[in-house]
C-alpha positions in Angstrom: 0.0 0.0 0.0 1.5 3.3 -1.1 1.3 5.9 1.4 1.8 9.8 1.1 2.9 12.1 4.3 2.3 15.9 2.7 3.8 18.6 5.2 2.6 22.2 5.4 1.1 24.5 7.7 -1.5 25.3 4.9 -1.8 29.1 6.2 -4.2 29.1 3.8 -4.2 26.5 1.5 -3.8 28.1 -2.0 -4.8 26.4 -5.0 -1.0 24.8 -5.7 -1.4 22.7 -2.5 -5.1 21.7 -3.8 -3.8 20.4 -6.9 -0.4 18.8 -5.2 -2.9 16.8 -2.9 -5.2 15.5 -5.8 -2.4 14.5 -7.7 -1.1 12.7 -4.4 -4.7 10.9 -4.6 -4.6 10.3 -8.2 -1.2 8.0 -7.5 -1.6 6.9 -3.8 -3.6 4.5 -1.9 -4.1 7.1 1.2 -3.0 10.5 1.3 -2.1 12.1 5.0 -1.7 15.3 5.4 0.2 16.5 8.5 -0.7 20.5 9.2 2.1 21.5 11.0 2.3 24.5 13.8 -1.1 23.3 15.3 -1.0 25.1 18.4 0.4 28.3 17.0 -2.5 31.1 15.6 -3.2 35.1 15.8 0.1 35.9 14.2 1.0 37.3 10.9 2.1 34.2 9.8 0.1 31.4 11.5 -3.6 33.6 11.5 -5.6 30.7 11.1 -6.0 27.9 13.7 -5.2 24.2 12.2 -8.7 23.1 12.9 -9.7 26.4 10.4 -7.3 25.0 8.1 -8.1 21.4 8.0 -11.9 22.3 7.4 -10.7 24.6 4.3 -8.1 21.9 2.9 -11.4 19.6 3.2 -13.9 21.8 1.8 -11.5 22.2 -1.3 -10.9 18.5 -1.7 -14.4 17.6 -2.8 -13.5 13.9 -4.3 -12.0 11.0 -2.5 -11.9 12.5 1.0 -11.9 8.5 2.1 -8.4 8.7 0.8 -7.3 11.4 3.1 -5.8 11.4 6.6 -5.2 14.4 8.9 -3.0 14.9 11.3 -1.5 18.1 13.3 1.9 18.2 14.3 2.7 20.6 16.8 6.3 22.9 16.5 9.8 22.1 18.2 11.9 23.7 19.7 14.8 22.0 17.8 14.8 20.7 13.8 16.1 17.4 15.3 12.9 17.1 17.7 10.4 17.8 14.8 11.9 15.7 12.8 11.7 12.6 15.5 8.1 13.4 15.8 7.6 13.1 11.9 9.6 9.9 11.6 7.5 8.2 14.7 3.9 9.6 13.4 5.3 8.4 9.4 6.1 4.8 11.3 3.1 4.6 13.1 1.1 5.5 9.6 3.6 3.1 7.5 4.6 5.8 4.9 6.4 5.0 1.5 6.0 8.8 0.5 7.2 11.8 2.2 5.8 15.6 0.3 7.2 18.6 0.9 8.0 21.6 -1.1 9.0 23.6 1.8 13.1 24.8 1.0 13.7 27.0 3.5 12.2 25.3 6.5 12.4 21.7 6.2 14.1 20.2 2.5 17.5 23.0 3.0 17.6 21.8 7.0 17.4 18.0 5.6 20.3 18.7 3.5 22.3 21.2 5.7 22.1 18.3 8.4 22.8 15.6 6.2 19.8 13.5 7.4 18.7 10.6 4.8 14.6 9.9 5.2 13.7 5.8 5.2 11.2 6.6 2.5 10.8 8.2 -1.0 10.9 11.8 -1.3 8.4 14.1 -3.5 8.6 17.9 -4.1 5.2 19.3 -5.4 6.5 22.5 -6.3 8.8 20.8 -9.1 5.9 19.7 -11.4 3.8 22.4 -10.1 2.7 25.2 -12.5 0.8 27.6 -10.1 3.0 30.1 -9.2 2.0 31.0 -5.8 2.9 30.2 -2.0 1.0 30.6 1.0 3.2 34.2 1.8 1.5 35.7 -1.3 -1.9 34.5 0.0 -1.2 36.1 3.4 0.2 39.3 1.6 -2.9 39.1 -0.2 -5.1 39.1 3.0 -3.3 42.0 4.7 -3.4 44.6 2.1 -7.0 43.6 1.4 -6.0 42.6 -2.2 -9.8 40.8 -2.8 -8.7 40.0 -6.7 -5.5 38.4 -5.9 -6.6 37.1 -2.8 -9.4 34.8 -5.4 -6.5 34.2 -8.2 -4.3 32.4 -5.0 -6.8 31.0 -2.4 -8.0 27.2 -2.5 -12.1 27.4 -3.1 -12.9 26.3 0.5 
């Protein structure tokens, strides 16, 4: 049974991580999707709880939702802790497939600290052609940008 892990903290989900995840169902038997920095909220970068984002990541997902898995994954105070956690929940869950497109916080740190993952390794963002993150979405929200706040943000 082929098994996908997809990281993010989804704040919001935009339309690239809507199509990464269909494409994730599309090729694997379950999809789980860990939302990361659960507990944090109110800031400028985490405004939305993970119980907000999990219901919009669901709403815009409206096809084989018996395919997906959620799970929250609370921050660390150290890489090396956050990465433990993911390895033990990705054992626990019996992942083949770990997704992340995230370079700055998690893929650069993998390399920097030389750390090898026991299972295959996807980036969405390589195959992706939407040319957006979750920053621009945020950006969007903040200056009150409504047109390219609709171009960016996932429908739910």
């Amino acid at each position: 049974m082929k098994k996908a892990f997809f990281i993010g903290r989804f704040t919001p989900p935009h339309k690239g991580h809507i199509k990464a995840i269909e494409n994730l169902i599309e090729n694997f038997d379950e999809v789980v999707i860990g939302i990361g920095s659960c507990y944090e909220v109110g800031t400028e970068r985490h405004p939305f709880l993970a119980l907000f984002r999990e219901k919009m990541l669901l709403n815009s997902l409206k096809n084989n939702l018996h395919k997906i898995k959620i799970v929250h994954i609370k921050d660390f105070d150290t890489f090396e802790e956050w990465i433990n956690s993911i390895l033990e929940i990705s054992k626990q869950l019996n992942i083949t497939h770990f997704v992340s497109g995230n370079e700055k916080d998690i893929l650069s740190v993998l390399k920097e600290k030389n750390i090898e993952l026991p299972f295959e390794f996807i980036n969405p963002e390589l195959k992706s052609d939407i040319p957006y993150h979750a920053t621009d979405l945020r950006e969007a929200i903040k200056e009150g940008n409504y047109e390219k706040f609709i171009e960016i943000a996932a429908d739910g």
